[in-house]
C-alpha positions as CSV (number, residue, x, y, z in Angstrom):
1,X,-24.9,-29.3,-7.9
2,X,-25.7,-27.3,-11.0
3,X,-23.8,-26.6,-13.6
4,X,-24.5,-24.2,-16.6
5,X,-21.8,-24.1,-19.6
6,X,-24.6,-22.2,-22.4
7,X,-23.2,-18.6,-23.2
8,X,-25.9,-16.0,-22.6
9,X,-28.0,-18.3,-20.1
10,X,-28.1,-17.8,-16.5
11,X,-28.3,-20.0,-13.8
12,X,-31.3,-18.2,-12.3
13,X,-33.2,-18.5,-15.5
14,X,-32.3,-22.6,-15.6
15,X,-33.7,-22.8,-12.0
16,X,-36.6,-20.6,-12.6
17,X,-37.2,-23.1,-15.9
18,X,-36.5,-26.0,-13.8
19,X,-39.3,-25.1,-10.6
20,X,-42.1,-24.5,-13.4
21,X,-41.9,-27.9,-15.4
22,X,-40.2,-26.3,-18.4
23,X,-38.7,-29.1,-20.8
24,X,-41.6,-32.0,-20.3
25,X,-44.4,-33.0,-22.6
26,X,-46.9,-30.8,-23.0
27,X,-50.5,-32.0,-22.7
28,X,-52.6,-31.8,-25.9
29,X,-54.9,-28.5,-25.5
30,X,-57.3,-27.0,-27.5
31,X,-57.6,-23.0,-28.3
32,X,-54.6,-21.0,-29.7
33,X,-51.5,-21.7,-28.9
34,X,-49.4,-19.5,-26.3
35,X,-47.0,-17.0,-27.2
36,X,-43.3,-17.4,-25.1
37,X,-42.2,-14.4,-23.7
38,X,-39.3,-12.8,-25.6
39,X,-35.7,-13.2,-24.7
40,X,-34.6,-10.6,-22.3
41,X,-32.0,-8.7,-24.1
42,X,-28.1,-7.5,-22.9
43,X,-26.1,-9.9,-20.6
44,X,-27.9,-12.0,-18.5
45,X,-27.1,-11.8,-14.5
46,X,-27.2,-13.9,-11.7
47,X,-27.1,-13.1,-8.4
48,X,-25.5,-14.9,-4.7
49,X,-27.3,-12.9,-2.0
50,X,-26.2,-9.2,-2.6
51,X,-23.7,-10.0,-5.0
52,X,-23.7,-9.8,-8.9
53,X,-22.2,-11.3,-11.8
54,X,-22.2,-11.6,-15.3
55,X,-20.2,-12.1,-18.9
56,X,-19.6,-15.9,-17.5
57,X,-19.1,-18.9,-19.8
58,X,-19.6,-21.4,-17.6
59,X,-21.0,-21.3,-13.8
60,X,-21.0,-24.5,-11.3
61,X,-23.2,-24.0,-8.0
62,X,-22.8,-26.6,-5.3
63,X,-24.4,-25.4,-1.6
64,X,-22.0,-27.4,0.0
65,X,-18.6,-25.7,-1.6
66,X,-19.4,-22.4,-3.2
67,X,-19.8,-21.2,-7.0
68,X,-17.0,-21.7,-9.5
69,X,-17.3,-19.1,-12.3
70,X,-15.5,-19.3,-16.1
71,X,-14.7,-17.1,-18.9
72,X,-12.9,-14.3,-20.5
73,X,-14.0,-11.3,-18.1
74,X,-16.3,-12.5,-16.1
75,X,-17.3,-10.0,-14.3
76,X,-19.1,-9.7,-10.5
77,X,-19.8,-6.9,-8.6
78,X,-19.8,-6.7,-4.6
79,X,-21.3,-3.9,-2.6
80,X,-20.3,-3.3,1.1
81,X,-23.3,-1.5,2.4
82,X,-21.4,-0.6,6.1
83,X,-18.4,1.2,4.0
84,X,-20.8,2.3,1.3
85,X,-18.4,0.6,-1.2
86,X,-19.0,-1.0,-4.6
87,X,-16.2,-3.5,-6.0
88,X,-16.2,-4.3,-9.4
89,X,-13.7,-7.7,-10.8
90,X,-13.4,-8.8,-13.7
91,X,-11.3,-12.4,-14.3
92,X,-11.0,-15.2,-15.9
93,X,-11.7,-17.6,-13.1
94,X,-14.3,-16.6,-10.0
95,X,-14.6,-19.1,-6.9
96,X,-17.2,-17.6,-4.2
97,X,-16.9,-19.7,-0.8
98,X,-18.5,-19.9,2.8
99,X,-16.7,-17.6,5.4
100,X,-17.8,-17.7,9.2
101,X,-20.4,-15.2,8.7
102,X,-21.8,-15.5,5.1
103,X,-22.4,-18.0,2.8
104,X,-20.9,-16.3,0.0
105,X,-18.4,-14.4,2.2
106,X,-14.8,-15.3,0.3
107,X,-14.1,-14.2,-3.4
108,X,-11.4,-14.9,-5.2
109,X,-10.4,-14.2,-8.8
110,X,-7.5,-15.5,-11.1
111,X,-6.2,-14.6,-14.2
112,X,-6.2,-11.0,-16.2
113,X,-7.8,-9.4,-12.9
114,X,-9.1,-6.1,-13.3
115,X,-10.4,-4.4,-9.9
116,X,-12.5,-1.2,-9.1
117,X,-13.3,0.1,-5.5
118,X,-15.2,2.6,-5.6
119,X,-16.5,5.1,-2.2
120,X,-18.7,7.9,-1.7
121,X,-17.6,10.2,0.6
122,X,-18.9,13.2,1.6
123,X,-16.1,15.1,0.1
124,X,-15.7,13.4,-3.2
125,X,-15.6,10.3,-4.2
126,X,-12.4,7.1,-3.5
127,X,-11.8,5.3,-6.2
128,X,-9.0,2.0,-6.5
129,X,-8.9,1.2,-10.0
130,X,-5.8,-0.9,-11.3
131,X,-5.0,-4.8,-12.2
132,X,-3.4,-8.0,-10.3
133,X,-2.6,-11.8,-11.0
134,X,-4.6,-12.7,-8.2
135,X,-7.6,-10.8,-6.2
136,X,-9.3,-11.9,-2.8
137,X,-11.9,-10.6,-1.4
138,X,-12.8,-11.1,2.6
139,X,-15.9,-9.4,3.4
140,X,-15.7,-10.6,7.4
141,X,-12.8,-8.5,7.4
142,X,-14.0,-5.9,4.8
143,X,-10.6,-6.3,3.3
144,X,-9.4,-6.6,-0.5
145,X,-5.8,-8.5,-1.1
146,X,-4.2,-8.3,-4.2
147,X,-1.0,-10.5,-5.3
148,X,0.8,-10.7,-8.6
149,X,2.3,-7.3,-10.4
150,X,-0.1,-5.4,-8.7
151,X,-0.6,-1.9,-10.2
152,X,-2.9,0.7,-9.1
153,X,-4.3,4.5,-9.1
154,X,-5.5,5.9,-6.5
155,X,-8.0,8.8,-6.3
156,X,-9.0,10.5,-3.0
157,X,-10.5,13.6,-2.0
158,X,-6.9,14.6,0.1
159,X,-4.5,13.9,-3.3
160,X,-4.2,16.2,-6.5
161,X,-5.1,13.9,-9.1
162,X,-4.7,9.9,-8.8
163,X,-1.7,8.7,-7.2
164,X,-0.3,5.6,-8.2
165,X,1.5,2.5,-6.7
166,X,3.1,-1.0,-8.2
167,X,3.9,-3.8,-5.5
168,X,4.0,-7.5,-5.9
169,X,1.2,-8.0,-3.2
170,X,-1.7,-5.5,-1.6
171,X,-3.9,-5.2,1.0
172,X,-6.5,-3.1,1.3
173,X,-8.0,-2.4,4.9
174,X,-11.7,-0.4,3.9
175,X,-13.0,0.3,7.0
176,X,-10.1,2.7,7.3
177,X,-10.6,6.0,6.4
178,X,-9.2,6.6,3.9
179,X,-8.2,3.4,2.7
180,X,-5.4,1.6,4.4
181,X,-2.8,0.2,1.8
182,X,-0.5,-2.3,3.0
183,X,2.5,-2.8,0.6
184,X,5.0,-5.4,0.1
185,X,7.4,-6.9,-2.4
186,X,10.4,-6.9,-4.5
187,X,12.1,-3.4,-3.8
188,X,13.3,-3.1,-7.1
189,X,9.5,-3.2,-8.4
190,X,7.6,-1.5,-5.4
191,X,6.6,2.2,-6.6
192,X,4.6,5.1,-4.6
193,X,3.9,8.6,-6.1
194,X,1.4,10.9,-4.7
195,X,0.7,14.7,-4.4
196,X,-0.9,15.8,-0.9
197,X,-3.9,18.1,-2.2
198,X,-2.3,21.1,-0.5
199,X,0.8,20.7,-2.2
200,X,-0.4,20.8,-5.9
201,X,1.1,22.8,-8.6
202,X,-0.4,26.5,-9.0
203,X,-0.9,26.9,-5.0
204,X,1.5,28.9,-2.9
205,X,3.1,26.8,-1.1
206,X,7.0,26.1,0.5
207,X,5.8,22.5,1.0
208,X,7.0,19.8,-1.8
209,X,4.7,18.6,-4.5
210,X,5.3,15.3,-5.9
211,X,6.2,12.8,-3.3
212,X,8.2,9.2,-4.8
213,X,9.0,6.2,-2.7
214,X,10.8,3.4,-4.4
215,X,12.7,0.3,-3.1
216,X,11.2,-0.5,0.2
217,X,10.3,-4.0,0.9
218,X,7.3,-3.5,2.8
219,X,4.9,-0.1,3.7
220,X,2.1,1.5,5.1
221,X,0.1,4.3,3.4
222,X,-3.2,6.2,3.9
223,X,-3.7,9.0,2.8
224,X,-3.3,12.3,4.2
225,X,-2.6,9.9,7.8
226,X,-0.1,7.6,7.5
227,X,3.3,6.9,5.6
228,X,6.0,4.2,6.9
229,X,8.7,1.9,4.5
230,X,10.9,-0.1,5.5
231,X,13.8,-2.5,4.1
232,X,17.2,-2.1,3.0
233,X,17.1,1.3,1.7
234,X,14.4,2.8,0.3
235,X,14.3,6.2,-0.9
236,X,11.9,9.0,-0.7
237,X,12.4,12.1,-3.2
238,X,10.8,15.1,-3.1
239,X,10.3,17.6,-5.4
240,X,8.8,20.8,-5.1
241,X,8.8,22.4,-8.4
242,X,8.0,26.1,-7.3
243,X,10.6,27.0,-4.9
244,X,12.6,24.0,-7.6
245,X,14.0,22.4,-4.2
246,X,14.8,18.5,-4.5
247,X,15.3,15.8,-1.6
248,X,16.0,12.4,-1.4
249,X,16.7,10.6,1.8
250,X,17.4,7.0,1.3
251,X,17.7,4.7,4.9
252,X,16.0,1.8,6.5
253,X,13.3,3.6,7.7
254,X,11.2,6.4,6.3
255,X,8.5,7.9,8.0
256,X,6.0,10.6,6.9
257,X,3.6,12.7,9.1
258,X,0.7,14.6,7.5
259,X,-0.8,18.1,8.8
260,X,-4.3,18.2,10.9
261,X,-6.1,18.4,7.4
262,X,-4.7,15.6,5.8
263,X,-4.1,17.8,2.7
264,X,-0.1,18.3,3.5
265,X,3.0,16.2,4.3
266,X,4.3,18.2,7.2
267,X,7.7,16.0,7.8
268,X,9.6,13.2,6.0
269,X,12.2,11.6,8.6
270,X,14.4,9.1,7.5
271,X,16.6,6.9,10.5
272,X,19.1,4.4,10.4
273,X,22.2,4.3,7.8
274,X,20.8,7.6,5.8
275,X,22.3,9.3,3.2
276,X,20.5,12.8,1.9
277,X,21.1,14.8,-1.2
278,X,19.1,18.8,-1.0
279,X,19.9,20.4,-4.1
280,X,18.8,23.9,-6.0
281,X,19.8,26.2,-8.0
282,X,22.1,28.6,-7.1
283,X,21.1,31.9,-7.8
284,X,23.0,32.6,-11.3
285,X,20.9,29.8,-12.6
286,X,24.0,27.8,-14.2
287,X,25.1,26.0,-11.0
288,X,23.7,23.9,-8.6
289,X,23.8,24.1,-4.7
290,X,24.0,21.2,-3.1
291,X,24.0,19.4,0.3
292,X,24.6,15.6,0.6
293,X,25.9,13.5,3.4
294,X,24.9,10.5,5.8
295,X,23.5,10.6,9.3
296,X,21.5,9.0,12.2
297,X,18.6,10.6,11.2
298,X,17.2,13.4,8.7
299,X,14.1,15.2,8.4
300,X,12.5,16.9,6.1
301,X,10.0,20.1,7.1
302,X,8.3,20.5,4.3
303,X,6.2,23.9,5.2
304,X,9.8,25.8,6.5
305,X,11.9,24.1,3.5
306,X,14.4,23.3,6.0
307,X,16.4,20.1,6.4
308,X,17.5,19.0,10.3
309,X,20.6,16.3,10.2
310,X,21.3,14.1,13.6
311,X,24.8,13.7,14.3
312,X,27.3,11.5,13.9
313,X,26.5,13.1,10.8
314,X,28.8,14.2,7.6
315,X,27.9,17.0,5.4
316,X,29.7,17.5,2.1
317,X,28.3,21.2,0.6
318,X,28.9,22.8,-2.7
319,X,28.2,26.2,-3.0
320,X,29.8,27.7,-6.5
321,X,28.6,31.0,-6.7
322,X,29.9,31.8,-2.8
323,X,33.0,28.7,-2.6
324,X,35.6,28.0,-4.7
325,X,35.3,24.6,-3.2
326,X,33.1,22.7,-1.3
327,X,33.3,22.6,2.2
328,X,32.8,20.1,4.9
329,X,31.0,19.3,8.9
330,X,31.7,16.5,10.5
331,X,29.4,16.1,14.0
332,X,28.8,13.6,16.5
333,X,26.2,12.3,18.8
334,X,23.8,15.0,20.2
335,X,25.2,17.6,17.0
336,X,22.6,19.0,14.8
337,X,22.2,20.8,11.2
338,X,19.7,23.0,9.7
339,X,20.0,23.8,6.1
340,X,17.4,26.3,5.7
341,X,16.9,28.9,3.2
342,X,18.5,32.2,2.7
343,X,18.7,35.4,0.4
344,X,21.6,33.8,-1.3
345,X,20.7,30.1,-1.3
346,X,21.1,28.2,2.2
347,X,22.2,29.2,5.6
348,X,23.7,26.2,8.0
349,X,23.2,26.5,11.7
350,X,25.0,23.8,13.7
351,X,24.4,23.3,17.4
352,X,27.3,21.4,19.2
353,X,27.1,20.9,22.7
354,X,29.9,19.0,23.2
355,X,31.9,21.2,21.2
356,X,32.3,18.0,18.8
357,X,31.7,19.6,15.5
358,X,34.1,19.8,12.6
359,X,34.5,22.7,9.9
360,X,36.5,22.8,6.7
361,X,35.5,25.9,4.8
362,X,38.0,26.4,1.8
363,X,38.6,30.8,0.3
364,X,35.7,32.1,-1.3
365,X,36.0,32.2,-5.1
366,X,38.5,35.3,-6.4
367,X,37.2,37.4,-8.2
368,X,37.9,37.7,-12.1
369,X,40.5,39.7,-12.6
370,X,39.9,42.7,-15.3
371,X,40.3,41.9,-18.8
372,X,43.4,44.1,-19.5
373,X,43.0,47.5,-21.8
374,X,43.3,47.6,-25.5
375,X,46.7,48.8,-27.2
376,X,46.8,52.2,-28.7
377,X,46.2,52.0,-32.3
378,X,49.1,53.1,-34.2
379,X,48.9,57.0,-35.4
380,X,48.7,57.4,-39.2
381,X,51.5,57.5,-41.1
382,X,54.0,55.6,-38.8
């Protein structure tokens, strides 16, 4: 075992210094004497097989049980050469273990963990950059887990800018492409936010920009592929600032399916004990129309801006410029709603094959009466 605790000396140099006899007696020898080579300068670096690290204060290598690595931001650097992936940590504390197929195969890093992933792809380049409690890395599995207040950004050649997520634990499945991110945690901490490349502000497009998840317990997201949370009632809103239409389904399950090209979500379902909001503004611009309820099921499609409800559904709709009051549907099993948009706002289409279906539409709003004629002024003199 060997164990190096002097800042700014490696434990390649020690061993190097060790092999070639440095630290006995010298032999008396005649000529001049021998200048030593300089110190090399910036942080050292030692390397395990194909991995790097550096900025340690102390470093303990036994062959048997791994290396044990101390200091404020130490840092270490592992490539992935099948992914073409670099990972950058920096922590406190840095353990490197035997797995089944490499002798430096398990990482993991404690305390003040900072973490970069980091892909070249031939679009653009992947990038994970964010911070954890806790960071393991299993390079059998080419996976990354993360535990502890996990925060994150993600950039990727299908979003508009870096998305973001906050979780209390990660995993990160790189052989995926893109990245696999399994989520899970407290739901009143766990946070998604992304914008599908296709769906960015300044493009013409009816399909929503910003997409938020919040409160779900656990999830699955990769981008431009995949989108599933689950748990109590999580909540997806959507916001699509051109057409200024907003959504949010909450229920146990939401679901999200992407278009061929990755760069659009197509359809946002949500199943099991929903409720749904749609709202925008009527067309004076003081009101809002609005569209809320609960239902089997509700999706969302995103390119026709239309919303399908799944009866036994309710629908609750205020419509101020057209209603004096809001009116009501009540449906069954096999009933369906569209809310889709119209000249004045929205239209509702409800198919009813069992005849099941239940309106209450209140008057339409009368019409201000006219403001009644001045009086006659008074003639002069009387």
């Amino acid at each position: 075992m060997f164990t190096v605790s002097k800042p700014g000396v490696s434990l390649a140099l020690l061993l190097a210094a060790a092999s070639s006899g440095v630290g006995a007696q010298p032999a008396a020898k005649s000529g001049p004497p021998v200048a030593r080579p300089a110190a090399p300068s910036g942080p050292l670096r030692t390397t395990y097989g194909d991995i790097s690290v550096s900025d340690y204060t102390r470093t303990t290598f036994d062959p048997a049980s791994g290396v044990h690595l101390t200091g404020s931001r130490t840092r270490i650097e592992i490539p992935d050469k099948r992914n073409k992936t670099i990972l950058v940590l920096h922590a406190d504390d840095i353990t490197l273990t035997k797995s089944a197929k490499s002798l430096f195969g398990n990482v993991d890093a404690t305390g003040n963990v900072h973490y970069r992933l980091v892909q070249t792809v031939e679009n653009g380049t992947r990038v994970l950059d964010g911070s954890a409690g806790h960071g393991m890395v299993r390079r059998d599995e080419h996976r990354l887990e993360l535990a502890g207040g996990v925060t994150a950004s993600i950039s990727d050649p299908r979003l508009a800018g870096p998305g973001r997520f906050r979780a209390a634990r990660v995993a990160v499945d790189t052989t995926s492409q893109p990245y696999r991110y399994e989520l899970t945690g407290d739901p009143e901490t766990n946070l998604l936010e992304f914008t599908p490349r296709g769906q960015s502000a300044g493009k013409t497009s009816k399909s929503p920009g910003t997409v938020r998840v919040h409160g779900y317990r656990s999830g699955l997201f990769q981008p431009g592929k995949e989108a599933r949370f689950s748990g109590a009632l999580p909540a997806i809103d959507l916001d699509n600032p051109q057409d200024r239409v907003k959504v949010r389904m909450t229920a146990e399950l939401l679901e999200g399916a992407f278009n061929a090209a990755g760069d659009k979500l197509a359809r946002a379902t949500a199943s099991t004990n929903v409720k749904y909001l749609v709202e925008q503004p009527s067309r004076d611009n003081k009101t809002l129309q609005t569209v809320k309820g609960t239902a089997s099921s509700v999706s969302f499609l995103t390119e026709e801006n239309t919303v399908v409800v799944h009866g036994p559904f309710r629908a609750d709709v205020s419509d101020p410029v057209n209603l004096k009051d809001p009116f009501h549907i009540a449906a069954e099993k096999g009933d369906t709603l569209r809310v889709s948009p119209s000249g004045n706002g929205y239209k509702y289409d409800v198919d009813s094959p069992g005849r099941t279906a239940v309106f209450s539409v209140p008057q339409t709003p009368e019409p201000d009466a006219p403001a009644p004629a001045p009086s006659p002024a008074p003639a002069a003199g009387k």
